[in-house]
BAMARTI-186986 format. One record per residue (C-alpha): residue number from 1; x, y, z; residue in three letters. Coordinates in steps of 0.25 Angstrom, whole numbers, plus 2048, in hexadecimal, padded with zeros to 3 digits. Each point is the difference from the previous one (the first is absolute). Layout:
% residues N
PT   k   x   y   z   r
PT NUM   X   Y   Z ALA
...
//
This chain:
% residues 561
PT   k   x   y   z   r
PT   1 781 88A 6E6 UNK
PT   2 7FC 809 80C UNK
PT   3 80E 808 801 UNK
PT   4 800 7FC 810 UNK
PT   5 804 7F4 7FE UNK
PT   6 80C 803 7F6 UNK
PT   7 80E 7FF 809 UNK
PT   8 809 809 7FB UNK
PT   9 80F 7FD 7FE UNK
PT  10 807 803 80C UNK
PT  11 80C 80B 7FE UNK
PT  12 810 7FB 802 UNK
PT  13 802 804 80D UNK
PT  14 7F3 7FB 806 UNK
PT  15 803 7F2 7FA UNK
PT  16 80E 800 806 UNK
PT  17 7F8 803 80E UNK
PT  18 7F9 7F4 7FE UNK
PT  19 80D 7F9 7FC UNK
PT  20 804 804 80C UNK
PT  21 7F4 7FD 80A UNK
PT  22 7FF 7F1 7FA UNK
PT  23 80E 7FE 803 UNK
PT  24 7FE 804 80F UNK
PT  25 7F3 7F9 800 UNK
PT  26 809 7F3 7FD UNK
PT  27 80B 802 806 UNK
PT  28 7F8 803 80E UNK
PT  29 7F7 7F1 7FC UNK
PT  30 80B 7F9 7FE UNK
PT  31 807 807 80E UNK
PT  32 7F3 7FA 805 UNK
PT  33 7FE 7F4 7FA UNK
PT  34 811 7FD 804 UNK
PT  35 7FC 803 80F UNK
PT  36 7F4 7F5 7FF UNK
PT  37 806 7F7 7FD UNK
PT  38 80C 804 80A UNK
PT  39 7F6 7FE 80B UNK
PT  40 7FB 7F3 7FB UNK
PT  41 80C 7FA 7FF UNK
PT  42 802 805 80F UNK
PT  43 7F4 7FA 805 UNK
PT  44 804 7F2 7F8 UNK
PT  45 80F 7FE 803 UNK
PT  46 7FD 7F9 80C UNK
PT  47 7FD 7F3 7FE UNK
PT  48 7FB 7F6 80B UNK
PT  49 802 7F0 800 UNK
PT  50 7FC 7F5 80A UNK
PT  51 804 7F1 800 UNK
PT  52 7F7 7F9 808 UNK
PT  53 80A 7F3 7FF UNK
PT  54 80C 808 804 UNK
PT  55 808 804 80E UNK
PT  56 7F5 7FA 807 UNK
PT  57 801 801 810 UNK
PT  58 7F7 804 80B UNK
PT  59 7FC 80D 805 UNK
PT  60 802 801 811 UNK
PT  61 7F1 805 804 UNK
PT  62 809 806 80C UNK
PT  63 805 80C 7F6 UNK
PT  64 7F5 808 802 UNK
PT  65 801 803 810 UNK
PT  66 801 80E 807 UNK
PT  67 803 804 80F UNK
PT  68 7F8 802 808 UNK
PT  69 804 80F 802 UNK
PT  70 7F5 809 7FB UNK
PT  71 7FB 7F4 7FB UNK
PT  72 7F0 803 7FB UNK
PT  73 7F7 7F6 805 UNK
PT  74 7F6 802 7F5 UNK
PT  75 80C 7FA 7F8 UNK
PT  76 802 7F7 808 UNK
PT  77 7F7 7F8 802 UNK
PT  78 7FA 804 7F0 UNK
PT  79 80B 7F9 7FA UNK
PT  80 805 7F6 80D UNK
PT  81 80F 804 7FD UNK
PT  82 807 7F4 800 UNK
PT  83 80B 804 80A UNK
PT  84 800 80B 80C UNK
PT  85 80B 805 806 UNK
PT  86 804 808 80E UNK
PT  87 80C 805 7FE UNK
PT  88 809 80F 800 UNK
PT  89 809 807 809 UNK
PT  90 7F7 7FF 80D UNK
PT  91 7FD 7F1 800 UNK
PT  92 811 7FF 803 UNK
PT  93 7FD 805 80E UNK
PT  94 7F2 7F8 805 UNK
PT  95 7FC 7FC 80B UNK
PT  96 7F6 7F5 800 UNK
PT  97 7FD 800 80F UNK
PT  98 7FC 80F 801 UNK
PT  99 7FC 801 7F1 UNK
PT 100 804 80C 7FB UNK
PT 101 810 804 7F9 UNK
PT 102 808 80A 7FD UNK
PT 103 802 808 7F4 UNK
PT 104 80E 805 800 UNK
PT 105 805 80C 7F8 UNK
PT 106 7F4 7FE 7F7 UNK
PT 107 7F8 806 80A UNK
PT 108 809 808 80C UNK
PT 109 803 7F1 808 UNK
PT 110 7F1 7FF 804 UNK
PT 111 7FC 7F3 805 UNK
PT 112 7F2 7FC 806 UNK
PT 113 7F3 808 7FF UNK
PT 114 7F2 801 807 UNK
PT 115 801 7F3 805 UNK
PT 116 7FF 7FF 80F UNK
PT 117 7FC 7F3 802 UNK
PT 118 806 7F9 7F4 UNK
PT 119 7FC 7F1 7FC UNK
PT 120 80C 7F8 7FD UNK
PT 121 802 7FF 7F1 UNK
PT 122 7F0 804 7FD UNK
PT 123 803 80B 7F3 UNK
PT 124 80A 7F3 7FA UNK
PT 125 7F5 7F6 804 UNK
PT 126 7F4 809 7FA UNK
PT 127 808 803 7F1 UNK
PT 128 802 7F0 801 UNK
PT 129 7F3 7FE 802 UNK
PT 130 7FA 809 7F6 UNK
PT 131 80A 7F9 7F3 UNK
PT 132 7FB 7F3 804 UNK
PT 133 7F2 807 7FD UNK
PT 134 804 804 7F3 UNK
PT 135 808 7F4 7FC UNK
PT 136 80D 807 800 UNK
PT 137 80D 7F9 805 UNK
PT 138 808 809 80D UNK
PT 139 80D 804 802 UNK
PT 140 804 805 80F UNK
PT 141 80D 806 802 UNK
PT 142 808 7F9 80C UNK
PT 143 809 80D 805 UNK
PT 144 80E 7FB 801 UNK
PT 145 808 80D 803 UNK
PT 146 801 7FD 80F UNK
PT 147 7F8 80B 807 UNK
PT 148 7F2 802 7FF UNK
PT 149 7F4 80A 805 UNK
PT 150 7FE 800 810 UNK
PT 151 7F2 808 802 UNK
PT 152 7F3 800 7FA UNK
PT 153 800 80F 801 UNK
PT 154 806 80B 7FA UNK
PT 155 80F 801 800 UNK
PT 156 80B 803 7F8 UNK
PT 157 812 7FE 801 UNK
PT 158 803 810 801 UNK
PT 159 7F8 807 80A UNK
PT 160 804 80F 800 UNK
PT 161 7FF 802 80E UNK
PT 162 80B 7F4 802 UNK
PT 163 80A 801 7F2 UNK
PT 164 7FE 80E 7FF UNK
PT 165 7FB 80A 7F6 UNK
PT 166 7FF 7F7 7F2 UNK
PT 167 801 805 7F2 UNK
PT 168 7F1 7FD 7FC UNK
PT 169 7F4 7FB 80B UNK
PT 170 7F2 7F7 7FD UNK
PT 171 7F5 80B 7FF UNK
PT 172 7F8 7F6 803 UNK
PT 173 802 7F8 80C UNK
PT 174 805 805 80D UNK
PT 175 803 7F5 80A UNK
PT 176 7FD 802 80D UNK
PT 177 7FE 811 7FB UNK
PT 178 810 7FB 7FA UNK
PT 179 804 804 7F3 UNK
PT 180 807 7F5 7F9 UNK
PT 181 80C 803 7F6 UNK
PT 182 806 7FB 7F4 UNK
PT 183 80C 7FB 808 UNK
PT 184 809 80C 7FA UNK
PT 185 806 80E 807 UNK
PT 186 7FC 80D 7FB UNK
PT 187 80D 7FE 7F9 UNK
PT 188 7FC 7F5 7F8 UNK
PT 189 80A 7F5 807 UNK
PT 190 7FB 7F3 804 UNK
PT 191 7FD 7FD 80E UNK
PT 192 808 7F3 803 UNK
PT 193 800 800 80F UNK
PT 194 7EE 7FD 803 UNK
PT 195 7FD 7F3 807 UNK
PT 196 7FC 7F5 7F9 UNK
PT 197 7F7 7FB 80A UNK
PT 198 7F8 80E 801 UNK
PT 199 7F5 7FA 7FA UNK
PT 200 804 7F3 7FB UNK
PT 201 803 7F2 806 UNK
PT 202 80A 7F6 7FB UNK
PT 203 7FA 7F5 7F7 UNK
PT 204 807 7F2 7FB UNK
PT 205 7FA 7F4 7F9 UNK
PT 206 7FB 7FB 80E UNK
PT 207 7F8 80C 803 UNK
PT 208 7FA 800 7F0 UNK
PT 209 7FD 7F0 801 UNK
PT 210 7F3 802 809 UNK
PT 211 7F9 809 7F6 UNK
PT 212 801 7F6 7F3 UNK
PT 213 7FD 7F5 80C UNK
PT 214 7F2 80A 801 UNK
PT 215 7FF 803 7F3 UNK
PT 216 7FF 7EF 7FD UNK
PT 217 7F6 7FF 80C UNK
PT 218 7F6 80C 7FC UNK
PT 219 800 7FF 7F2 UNK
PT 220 806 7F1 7FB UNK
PT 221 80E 7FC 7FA UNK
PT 222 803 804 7F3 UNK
PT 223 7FB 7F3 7FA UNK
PT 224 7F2 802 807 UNK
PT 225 7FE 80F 7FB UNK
PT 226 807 808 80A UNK
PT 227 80D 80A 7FE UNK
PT 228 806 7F9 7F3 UNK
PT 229 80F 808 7FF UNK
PT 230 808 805 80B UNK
PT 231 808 80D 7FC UNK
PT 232 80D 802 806 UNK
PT 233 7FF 80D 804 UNK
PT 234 800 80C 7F6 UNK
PT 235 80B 805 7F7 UNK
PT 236 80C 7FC 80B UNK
PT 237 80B 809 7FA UNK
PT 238 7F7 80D 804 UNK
PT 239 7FF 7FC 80E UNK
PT 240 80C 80A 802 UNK
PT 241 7F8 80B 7FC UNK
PT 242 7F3 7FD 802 UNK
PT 243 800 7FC 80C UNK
PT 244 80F 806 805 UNK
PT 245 7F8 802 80E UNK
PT 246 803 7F1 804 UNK
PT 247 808 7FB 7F3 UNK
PT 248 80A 80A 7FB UNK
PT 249 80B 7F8 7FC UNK
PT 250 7FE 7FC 7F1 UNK
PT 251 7FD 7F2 7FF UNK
PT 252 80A 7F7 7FC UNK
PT 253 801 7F3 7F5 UNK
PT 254 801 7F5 80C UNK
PT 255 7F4 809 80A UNK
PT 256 7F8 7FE 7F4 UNK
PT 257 802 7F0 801 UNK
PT 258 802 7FD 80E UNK
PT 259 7F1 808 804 UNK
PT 260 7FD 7F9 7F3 UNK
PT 261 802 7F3 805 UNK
PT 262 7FB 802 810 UNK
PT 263 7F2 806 7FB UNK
PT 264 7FE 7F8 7F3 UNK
PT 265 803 7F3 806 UNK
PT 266 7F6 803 80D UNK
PT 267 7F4 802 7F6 UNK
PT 268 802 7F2 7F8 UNK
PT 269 801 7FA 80E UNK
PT 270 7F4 807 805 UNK
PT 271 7F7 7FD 7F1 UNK
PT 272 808 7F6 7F7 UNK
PT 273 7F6 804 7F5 UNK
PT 274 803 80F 801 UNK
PT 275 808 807 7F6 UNK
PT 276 80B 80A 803 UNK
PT 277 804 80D 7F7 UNK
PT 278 80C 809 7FF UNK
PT 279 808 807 802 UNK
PT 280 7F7 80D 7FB UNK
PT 281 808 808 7FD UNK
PT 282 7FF 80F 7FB UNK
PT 283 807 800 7F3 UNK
PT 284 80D 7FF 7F6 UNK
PT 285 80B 805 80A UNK
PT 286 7FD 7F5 80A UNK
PT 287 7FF 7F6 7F6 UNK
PT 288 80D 803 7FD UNK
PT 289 807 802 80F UNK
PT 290 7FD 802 80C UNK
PT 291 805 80E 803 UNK
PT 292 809 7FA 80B UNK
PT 293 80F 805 7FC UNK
PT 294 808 7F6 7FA UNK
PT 295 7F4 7F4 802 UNK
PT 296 7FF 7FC 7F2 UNK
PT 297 811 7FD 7FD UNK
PT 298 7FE 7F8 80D UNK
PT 299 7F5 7F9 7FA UNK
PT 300 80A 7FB 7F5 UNK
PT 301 7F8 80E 7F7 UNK
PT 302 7F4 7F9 800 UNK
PT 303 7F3 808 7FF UNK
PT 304 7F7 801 80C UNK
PT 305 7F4 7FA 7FA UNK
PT 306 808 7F2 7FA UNK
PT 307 807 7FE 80B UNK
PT 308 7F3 800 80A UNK
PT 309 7FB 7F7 7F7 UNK
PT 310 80D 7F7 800 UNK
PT 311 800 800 80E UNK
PT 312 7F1 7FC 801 UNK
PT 313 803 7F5 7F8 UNK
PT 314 80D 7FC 809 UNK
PT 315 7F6 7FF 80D UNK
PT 316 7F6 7F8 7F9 UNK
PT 317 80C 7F5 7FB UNK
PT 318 807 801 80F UNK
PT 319 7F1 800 807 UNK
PT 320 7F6 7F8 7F5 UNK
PT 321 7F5 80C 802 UNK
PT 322 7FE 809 7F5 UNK
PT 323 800 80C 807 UNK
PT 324 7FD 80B 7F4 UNK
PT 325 7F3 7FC 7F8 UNK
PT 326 801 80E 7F7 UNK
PT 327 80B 80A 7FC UNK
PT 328 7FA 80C 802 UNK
PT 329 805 80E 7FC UNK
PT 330 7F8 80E 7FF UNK
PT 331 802 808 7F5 UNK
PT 332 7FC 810 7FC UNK
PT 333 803 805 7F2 UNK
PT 334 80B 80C 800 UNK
PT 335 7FF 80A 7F5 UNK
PT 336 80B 80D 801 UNK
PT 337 7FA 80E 804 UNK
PT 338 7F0 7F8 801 UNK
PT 339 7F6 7FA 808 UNK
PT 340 7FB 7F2 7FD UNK
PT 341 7FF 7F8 80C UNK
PT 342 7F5 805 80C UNK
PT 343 7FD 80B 7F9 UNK
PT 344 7F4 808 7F7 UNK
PT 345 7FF 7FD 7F0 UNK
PT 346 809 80C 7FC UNK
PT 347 804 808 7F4 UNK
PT 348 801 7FB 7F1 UNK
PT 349 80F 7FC 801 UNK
PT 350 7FD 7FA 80E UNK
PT 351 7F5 7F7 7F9 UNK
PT 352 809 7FB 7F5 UNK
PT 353 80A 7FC 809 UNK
PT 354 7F7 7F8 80A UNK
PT 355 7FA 7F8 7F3 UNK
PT 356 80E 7FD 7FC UNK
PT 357 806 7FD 80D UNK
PT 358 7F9 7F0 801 UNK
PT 359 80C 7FD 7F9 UNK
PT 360 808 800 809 UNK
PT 361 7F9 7F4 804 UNK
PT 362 806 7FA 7F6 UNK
PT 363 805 803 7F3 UNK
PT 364 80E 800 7FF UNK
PT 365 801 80B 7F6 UNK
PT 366 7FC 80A 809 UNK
PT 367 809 809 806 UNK
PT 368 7FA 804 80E UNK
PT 369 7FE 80E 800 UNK
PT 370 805 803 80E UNK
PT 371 80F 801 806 UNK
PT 372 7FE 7F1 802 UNK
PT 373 800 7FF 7F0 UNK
PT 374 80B 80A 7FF UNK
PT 375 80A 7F5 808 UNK
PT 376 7F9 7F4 7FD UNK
PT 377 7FA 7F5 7F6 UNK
PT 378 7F3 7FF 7FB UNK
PT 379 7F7 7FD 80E UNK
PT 380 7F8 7F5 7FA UNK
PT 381 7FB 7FD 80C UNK
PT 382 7F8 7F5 802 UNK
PT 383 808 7F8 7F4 UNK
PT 384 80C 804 80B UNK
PT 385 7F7 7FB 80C UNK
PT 386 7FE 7F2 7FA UNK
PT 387 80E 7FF 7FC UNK
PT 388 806 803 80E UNK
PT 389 7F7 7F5 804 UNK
PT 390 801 7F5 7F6 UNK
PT 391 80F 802 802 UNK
PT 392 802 802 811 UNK
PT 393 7F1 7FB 804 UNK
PT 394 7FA 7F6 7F6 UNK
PT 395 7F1 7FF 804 UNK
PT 396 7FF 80E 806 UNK
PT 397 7F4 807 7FC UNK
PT 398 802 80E 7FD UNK
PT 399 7F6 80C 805 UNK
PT 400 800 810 7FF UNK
PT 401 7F7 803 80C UNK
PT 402 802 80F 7FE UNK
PT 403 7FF 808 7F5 UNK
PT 404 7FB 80C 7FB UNK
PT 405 7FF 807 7F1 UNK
PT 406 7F6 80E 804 UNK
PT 407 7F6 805 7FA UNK
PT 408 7F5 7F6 804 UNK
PT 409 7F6 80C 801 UNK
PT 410 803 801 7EE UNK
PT 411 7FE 7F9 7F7 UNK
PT 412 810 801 7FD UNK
PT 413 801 7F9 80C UNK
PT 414 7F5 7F5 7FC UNK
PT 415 808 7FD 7F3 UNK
PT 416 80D 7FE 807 UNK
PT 417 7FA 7F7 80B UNK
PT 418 7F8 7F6 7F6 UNK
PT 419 80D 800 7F8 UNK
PT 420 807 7FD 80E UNK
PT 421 7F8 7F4 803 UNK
PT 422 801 7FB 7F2 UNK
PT 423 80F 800 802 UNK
PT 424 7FF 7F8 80D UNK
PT 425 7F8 7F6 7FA UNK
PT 426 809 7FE 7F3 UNK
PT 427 80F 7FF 809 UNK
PT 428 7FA 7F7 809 UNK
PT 429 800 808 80E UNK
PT 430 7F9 7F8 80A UNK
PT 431 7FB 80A 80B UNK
PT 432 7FE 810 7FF UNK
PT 433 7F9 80A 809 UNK
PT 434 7FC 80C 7F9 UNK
PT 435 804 80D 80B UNK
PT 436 7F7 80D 802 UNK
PT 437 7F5 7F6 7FA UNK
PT 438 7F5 80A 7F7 UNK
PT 439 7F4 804 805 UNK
PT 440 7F3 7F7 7FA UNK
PT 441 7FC 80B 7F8 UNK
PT 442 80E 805 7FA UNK
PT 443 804 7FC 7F3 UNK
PT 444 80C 7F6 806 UNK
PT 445 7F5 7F7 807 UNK
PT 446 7FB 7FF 7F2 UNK
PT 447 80D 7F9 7FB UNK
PT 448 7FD 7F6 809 UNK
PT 449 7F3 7FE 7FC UNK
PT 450 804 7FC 7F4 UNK
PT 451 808 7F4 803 UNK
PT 452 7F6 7FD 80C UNK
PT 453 7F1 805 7FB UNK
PT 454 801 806 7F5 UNK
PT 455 7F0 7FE 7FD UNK
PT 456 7FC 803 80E UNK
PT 457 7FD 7F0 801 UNK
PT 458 80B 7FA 804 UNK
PT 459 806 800 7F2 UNK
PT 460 811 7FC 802 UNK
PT 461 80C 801 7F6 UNK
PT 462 805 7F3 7FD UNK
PT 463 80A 7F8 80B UNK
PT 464 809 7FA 7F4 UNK
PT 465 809 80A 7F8 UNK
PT 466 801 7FE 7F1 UNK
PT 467 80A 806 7F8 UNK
PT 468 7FC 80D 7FC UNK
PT 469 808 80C 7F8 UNK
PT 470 7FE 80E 7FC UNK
PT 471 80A 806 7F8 UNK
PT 472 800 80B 807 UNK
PT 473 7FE 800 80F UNK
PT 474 802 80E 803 UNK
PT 475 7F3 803 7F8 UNK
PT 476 7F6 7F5 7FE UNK
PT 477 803 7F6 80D UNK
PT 478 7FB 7F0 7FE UNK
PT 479 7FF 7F5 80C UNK
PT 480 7F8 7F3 7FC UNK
PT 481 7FB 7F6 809 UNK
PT 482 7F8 7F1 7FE UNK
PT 483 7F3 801 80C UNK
PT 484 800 7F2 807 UNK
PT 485 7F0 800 803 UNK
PT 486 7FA 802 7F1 UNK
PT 487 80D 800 7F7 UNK
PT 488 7FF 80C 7FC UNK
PT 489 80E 80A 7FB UNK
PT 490 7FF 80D 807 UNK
PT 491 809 80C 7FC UNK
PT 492 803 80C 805 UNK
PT 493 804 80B 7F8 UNK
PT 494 804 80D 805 UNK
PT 495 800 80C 7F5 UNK
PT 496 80A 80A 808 UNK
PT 497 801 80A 7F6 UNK
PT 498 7F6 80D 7FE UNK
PT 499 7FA 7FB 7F0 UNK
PT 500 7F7 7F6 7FD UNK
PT 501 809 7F3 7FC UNK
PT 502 7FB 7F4 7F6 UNK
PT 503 806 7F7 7FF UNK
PT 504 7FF 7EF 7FB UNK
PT 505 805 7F4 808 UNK
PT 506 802 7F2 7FB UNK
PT 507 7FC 7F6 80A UNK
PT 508 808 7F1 7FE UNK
PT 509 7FA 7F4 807 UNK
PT 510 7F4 805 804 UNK
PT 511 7F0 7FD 7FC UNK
PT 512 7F6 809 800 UNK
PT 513 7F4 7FB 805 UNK
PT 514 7F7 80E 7FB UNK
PT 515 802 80F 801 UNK
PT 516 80A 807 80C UNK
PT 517 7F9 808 80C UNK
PT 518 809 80D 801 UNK
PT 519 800 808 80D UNK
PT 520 807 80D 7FF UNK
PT 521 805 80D 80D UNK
PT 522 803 80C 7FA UNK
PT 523 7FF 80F 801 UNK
PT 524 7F2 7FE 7FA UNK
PT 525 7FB 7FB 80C UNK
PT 526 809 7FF 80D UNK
PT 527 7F3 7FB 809 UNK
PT 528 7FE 7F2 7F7 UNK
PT 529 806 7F6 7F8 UNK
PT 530 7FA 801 7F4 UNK
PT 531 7FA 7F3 7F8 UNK
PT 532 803 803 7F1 UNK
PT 533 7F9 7FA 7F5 UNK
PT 534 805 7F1 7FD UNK
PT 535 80C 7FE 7F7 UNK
PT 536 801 7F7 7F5 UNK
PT 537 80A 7F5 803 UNK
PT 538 806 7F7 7F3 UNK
PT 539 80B 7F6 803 UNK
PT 540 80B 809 7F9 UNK
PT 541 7FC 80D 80B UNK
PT 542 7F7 80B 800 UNK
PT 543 802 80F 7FE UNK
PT 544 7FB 80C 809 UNK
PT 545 802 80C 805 UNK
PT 546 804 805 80D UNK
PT 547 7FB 80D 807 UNK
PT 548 80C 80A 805 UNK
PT 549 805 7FE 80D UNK
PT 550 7F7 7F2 801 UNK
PT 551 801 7F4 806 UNK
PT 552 7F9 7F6 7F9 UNK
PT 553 7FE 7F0 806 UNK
PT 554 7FB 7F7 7F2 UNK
PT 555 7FA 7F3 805 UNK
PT 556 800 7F6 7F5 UNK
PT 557 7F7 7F3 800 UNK
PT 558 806 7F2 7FE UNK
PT 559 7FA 7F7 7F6 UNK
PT 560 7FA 7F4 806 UNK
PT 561 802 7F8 7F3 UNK
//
């Protein structure tokens, strides 16, 4: 035997090496093999389930609007956004006759513009026209506050060269080669004593009444495709700082009403078939009280909100008008020491937060993480909405017409604003209008897509929720819906972690008719969403995998037979 082949006894310490080395090698494997099998428990621990035959209701197309602020046209009309509103701060103080308004402290109480030969009401007339166009429903804010815009031209409340040196000026606009200030010294105290006729003029119901009166004649009532909702004015309890030029005073539980009553009355005299909004509002504290000392405990303690709606239910009873159509309240997530609403996608920690946040939409066992959770219950707001109706205001509808999560430039923003919309659609809100809307090539525009045109042909989530359930939310999102023009079930499922997640859903009351299309908007793509290959579809589920960070739309085929 040729001696190179021969293996020679190894000596006793090079065996107890070896010894050694196979004992790493197995500990390492099983290390290894423990750690796989961690991670495959991790992407399979969230399980998905949808019954087609339970907590059936319908889906408002109307929850899917934006304002018409930086509103992208492209978007628009591509998606024919159901509901458009004109609304914010300046829309308080417009003038219909000379067409122009003023913005307040948001911008230095500047009112007018270039305008010197203004066309009465033409900018309102022109956004109405164009939502016709695109098939979207309008709201038009009727300004309640009592004053409103006098030129057409550039002016502003705190001219420099009449109030006096001001603690900031408009590098912008110079009036008449003016400066116009913020309406504070160069100390910081509040000028109180301007003239509230500087650049405004007093306004009443009588003086507003004449622009629905044109708003019915150019464009039709609401019945006939003209301004369907009338807003009353814009969050109310900011007039006395917003607008402190003309309206310093905080605004009280019974101004609230009586305007209220005098404005909201003259619209369902002028169009019967128009819809009126409010109060608008800006968030929590005023939902709560109106900031007027002492105006809560001489409203029996009630809160701001219930007892608007109480006493909007007290004129229809005494009068036999229904004066108040939808219950309308704005709403901004508030995180501690971060930036959500308005602003860019942000760090990690800021990320996490906004993705969490949606719960405060609803879940009772989230604890807002904010000063307002610190002091206060789980916001669950839209459950909290419907119950303030149901119990001061049966048949009120209930409307968020601003809100804002950030990030719409991200696909973190994306993920929370599909999660959003699947939230509206599951607690039955009736009306929302998206603020700061994306543009048409940012990843937010894409979450809408997928509710609306998802295949770039028209292609819609379903208008009747079914039940369906994720065992955890937080990471692997579910909302199901039954489609009325084919019958198909359409899911949405948003992936908001940063792994890959499989995961099997069981599917109850619900026959597949052949395999599911699967349309996904990730990372992997932030132009497009993607058609995937189809998915197999059995009458207990499917299994599948979504993509990080993802939002995946599965359309599922009924069975004919």
């Amino acid at each position: 035997m040729n001696k190179r082949f021969l293996w020679r006894s190894p000596s006793k310490t090079t065996r107890w090496i070896i010894i050694l080395l196979l004992g790493v090698l197995a500990t390492v494997a099983t290390i290894a093999t423990a750690a796989y099998f961690r991670s495959a428990v991790a992407q399979n621990s969230v399980s998905l389930s949808v019954d087609v035959t339970a907590d059936r209701h319908s889906i408002s197309p109307d929850i899917y609007g934006m304002n018409d602020y930086a509103l992208d046209p492209t978007i628009a009309k591509e998606l024919r956004i159901p509901v458009e509103r004109w609304g914010a701060n300046h829309t308080s103080r417009y003038n219909w006759l000379v067409d122009s308004s003023n913005s307040g402290d948001d911008f230095f109480f500047v009112g007018g513009g270039d305008n010197k030969k203004p066309i009465p009401g033409d900018s309102i007339d022109k956004i109405v026209k164009t939502n016709r166009n695109n098939g979207s429903k309008s709201i038009v804010t009727i300004p309640m506050i009592g004053y409103v815009n006098k030129f057409s031209t550039w002016n502003c409340g705190f001219r420099v060269s009449k109030y006096g040196p001001q603690e900031k000026t408009n590098p912008y606009i110079f009036p008449e080669g003016d400066k116009c200030g913020n309406g504070k010294r160069s100390d910081g105290t509040l000028i109180t004593n301007n003239n509230r006729l500087d650049v405004s003029i007093v306004s009443d119901a009588a003086f507003q009444k004449p622009w629905v009166q044109h708003l019915v004649k150019t464009h039709g009532t609401a019945a006939k495709g003209g301004v369907q909702i009338y807003q009353m004015d814009n969050e109310p309890s900011g007039w006395g700082n917003t607008h402190r030029d003309v309206h310093p005073e905080a605004t009280s539980y019974d101004e609230l009403r009586d305007r209220t009553y005098q404005y909201a009355s003259m619209v369902k005299a002028t169009d019967p078939t128009a819809k009126v909004l409010g109060p608008s509002d800006f968030g929590w504290p005023v939902y709560v009280d109106s900031g007027v000392k002492g105006d809560r405990e001489k409203h029996g303690g009630v809160w701001f909100a219930r007892w608007y709606l109480q006493q909007m239910r007290a004129y229809e009873q005494q009068k036999g008008v229904r004066i108040l159509d939808y219950f309308d309240e704005h709403y901004y997530p508030i995180v501690d020491d971060l930036c959500l609403a308005n602003c860019p996608v942000g760090d990690a920690k800021t990320q996490a937060a906004r993705l969490r946040s949606t719960r405060s939409l609803w879940d009772s066992t989230y604890t807002d993480e904010s000063w307002i959770g610190k002091y206060n219950p789980p916001l669950t707001i839209i459950p909290r909405f419907r119950d303030w109706v149901k119990q001061d205001y049966p048949g009120t509808k209930v409307a968020i017409t601003e809100y804002n999560w950030g990030g719409l430039e991200s696909i973190n923003g994306a993920l929370t604003q599909a999660d959003i919309l699947g939230i509206f659609g599951r607690e039955q809100l009736d009306l929302a209008t998206l603020w700061g809307p994306p543009k048409s090539s940012e990843p937010g525009a894409y979450a809408f897509r997928t509710y609306m045109n998802y295949d770039g042909k028209g292609g819609k989530y379903g208008e009747t929720w079914v039940r369906s359930h994720s065992t955890d939310q937080g990471q692997l999102a579910i909302y199901a819906a039954d489609r009325t023009s084919d019958g198909a079930l359409t899911l949405v499922i948003i992936n908001k972690t940063s792994q890959n997640l499989t995961s099997n859903l069981s599917l109850k009351g619900f026959k597949s008719a052949a395999k599911a299309q699967v349309y996904t908007y990730s990372e992997a793509n932030l132009r497009a969403i993607v058609r995937q290959s189809d998915l197999a579809v059995n009458a207990a589920g499917f299994g599948a995998t979504y993509p990080a960070n993802s939002i995946t739309l599965v359309a599922i085929p009924k069975s004919k037979t």
